[in-house]
C-alpha positions in Angstrom: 58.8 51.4 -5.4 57.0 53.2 -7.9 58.1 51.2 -10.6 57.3 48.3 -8.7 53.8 49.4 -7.9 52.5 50.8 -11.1 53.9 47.2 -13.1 53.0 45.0 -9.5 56.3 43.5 -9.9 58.0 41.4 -6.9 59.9 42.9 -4.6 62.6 40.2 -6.1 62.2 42.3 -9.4 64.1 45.5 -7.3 67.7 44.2 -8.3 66.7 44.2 -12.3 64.9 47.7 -12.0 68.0 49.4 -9.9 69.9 48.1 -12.8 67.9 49.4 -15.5 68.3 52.8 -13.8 72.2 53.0 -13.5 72.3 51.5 -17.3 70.0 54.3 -17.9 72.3 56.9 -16.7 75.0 55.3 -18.1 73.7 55.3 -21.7 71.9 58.5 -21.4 72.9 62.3 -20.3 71.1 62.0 -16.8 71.3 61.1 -13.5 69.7 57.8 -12.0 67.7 61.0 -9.8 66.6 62.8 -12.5 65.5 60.1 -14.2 63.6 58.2 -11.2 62.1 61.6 -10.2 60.7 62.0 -13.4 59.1 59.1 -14.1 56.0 60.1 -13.0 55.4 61.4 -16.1 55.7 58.6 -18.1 54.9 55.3 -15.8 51.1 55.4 -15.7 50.6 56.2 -19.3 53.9 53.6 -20.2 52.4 50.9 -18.0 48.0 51.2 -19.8 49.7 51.0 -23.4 52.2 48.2 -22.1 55.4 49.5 -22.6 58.2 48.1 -20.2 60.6 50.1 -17.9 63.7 49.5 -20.4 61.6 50.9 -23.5 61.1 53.8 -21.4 65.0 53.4 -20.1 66.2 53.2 -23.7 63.9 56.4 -24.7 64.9 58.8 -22.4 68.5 58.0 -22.5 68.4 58.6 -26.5 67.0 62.0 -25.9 68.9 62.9 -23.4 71.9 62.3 -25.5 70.1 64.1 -28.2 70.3 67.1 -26.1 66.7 67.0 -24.1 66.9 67.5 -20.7 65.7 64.8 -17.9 62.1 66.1 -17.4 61.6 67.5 -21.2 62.4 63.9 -22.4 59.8 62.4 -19.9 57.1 64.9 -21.2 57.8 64.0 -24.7 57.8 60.6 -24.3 54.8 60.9 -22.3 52.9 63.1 -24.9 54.0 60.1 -27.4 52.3 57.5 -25.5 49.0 59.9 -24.9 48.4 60.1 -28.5 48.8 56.5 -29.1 46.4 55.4 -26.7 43.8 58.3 -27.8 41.7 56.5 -30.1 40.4 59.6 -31.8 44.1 60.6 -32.6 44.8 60.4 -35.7 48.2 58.5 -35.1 46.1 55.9 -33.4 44.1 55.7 -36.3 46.6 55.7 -38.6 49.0 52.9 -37.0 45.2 50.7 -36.5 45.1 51.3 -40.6 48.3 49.8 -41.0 48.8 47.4 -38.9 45.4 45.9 -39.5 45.0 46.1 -35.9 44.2 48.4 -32.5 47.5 49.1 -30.8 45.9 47.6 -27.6 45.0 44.6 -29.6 48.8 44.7 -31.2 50.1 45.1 -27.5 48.4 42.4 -25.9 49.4 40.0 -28.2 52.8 40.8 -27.8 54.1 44.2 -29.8 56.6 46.7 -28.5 57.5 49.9 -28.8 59.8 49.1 -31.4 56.9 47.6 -33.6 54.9 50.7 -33.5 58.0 52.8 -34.5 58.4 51.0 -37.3 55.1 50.3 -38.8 54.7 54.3 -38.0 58.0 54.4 -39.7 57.4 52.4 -43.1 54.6 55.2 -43.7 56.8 58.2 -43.2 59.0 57.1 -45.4 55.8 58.2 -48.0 54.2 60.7 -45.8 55.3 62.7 -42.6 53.8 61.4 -39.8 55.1 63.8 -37.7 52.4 66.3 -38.8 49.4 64.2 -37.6 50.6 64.8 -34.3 48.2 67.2 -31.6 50.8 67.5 -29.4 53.9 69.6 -29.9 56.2 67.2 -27.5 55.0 63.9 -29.2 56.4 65.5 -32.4 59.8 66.1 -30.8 59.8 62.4 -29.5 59.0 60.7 -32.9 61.6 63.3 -34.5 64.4 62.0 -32.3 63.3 58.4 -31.9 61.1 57.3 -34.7 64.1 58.9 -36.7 66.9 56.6 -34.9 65.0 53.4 -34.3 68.7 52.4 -34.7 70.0 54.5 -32.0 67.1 53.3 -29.9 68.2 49.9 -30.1 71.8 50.2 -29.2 70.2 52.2 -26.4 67.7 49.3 -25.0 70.2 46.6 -25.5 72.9 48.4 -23.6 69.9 48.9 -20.9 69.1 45.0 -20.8 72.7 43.8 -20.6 73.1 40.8 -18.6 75.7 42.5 -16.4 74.9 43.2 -13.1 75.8 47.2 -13.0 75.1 47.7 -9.5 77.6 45.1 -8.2 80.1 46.3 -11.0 79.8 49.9 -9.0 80.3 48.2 -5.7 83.4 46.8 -6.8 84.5 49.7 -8.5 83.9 51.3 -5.4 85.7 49.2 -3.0 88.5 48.9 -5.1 88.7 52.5 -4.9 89.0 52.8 -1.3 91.3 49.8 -0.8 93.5 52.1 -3.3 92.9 55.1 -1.0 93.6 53.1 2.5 97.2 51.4 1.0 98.0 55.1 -0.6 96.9 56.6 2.8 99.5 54.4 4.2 102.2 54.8 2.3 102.1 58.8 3.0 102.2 57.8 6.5 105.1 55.5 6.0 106.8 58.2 4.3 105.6 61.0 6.9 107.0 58.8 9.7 110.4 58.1 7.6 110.8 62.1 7.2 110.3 63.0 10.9 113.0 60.0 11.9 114.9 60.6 15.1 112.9 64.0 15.3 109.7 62.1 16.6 110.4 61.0 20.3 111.9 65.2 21.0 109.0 66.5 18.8 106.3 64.0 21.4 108.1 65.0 24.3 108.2 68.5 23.7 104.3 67.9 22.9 103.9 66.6 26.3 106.0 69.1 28.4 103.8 71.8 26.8 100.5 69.8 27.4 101.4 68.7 31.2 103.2 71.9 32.3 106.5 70.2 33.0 107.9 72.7 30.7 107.1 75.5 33.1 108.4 73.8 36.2 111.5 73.1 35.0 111.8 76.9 33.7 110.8 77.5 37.4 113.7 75.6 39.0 116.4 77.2 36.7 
């Protein structure tokens, strides 16, 4: 619902979300928890520069592989995002410089996060942009991902498949217990096989015991 809320998507749009956080964990080094618990951090800021759930999907699953945990990843990313939309950054200045353009202008008429990666990207390849960043967390995000704009690709496309994940997990899931119910009943089959004959003594044994007849036959001996 927060997702939902910050971006006022549909409640129809729930199904595409859920699956964009079980592709998350999927691709990533985190848990569909971790990462929904965390997005706190990154939503607002994600949803005033216009950055989509999946970019932010894709992002976090990259550094998580990369070895960030769940809640660093969300601060870096979040840091990232600050200094992009701080127009006295110098990052924001220097990505309005190159692409001719504001980078609310550039996302309002259709940019991504992938565009501002690599226009930011074409410059470091002369100069390191990592040093005009304030914050020490938005370095370590444009380190792991401006870096590996390949890596974050793989990562956002494995994100947006087509595939329905959550339904795949269902299936998975009921296939696993149908497994569990036919093996349950073979070790029954097998339990009742072993007992054999002894079954009808063992139950009436069981039942002497239980209803006392036990001890009133002992008492008529």
């Amino acid at each position: 619902t927060t997702v939902l809320n910050a971006y006022n998507l549909e409640i129809e749009e729930a199904d595409r979300i859920a699956n964009i956080f079980v592709r998350t964990q999927k691709v990533g080094k985190l848990t569909v928890q971790e990462f929904q618990q965390q997005l706190y951090r990154t939503v607002p800021v994600a949803k005033e520069l216009g950055i989509s759930v999946d970019e932010i999907g894709a992002s976090i699953a990259l550094l998580t592989a990369k070895g960030s945990k769940a809640e660093v990843a969300q601060t870096q990313m979040a840091s990232f995002m600050y200094e992009l939309l701080d127009t006295a950054s110098d990052v924001n200045k220097l990505f309005t410089r190159l692409a001719g353009q504001s980078i609310d202008t550039y996302m309002k008429n259709g940019g991504n996060l992938e565009g501002i990666l690599r226009t930011l990207k074409e410059y470091s390849n002369q100069s390191k942009v990592e040093s005009l960043f304030g914050r020490k967390e938005a370095k370590s995000y444009w380190l792991s991902i401006g870096n590996d704009i390949k890596g974050y690709l793989e990562k956002l496309n494995a994100i947006n498949d087509p595939f329905n994940e959550l339904e795949r997990n269902v299936d998975n899931l009921m296939a696993t217990m149908e497994k569990r119910i036919e093996r349950g009943a073979r070790y029954w089959d097998n339990f009742k096989m072993t007992i054999g004959g002894m079954s009808l003594e063992v139950l009436a044994s069981i039942g002497d015991i239980v209803t006392g007849h036990d001890k009133e036959m002992a008492a008529r001996k």
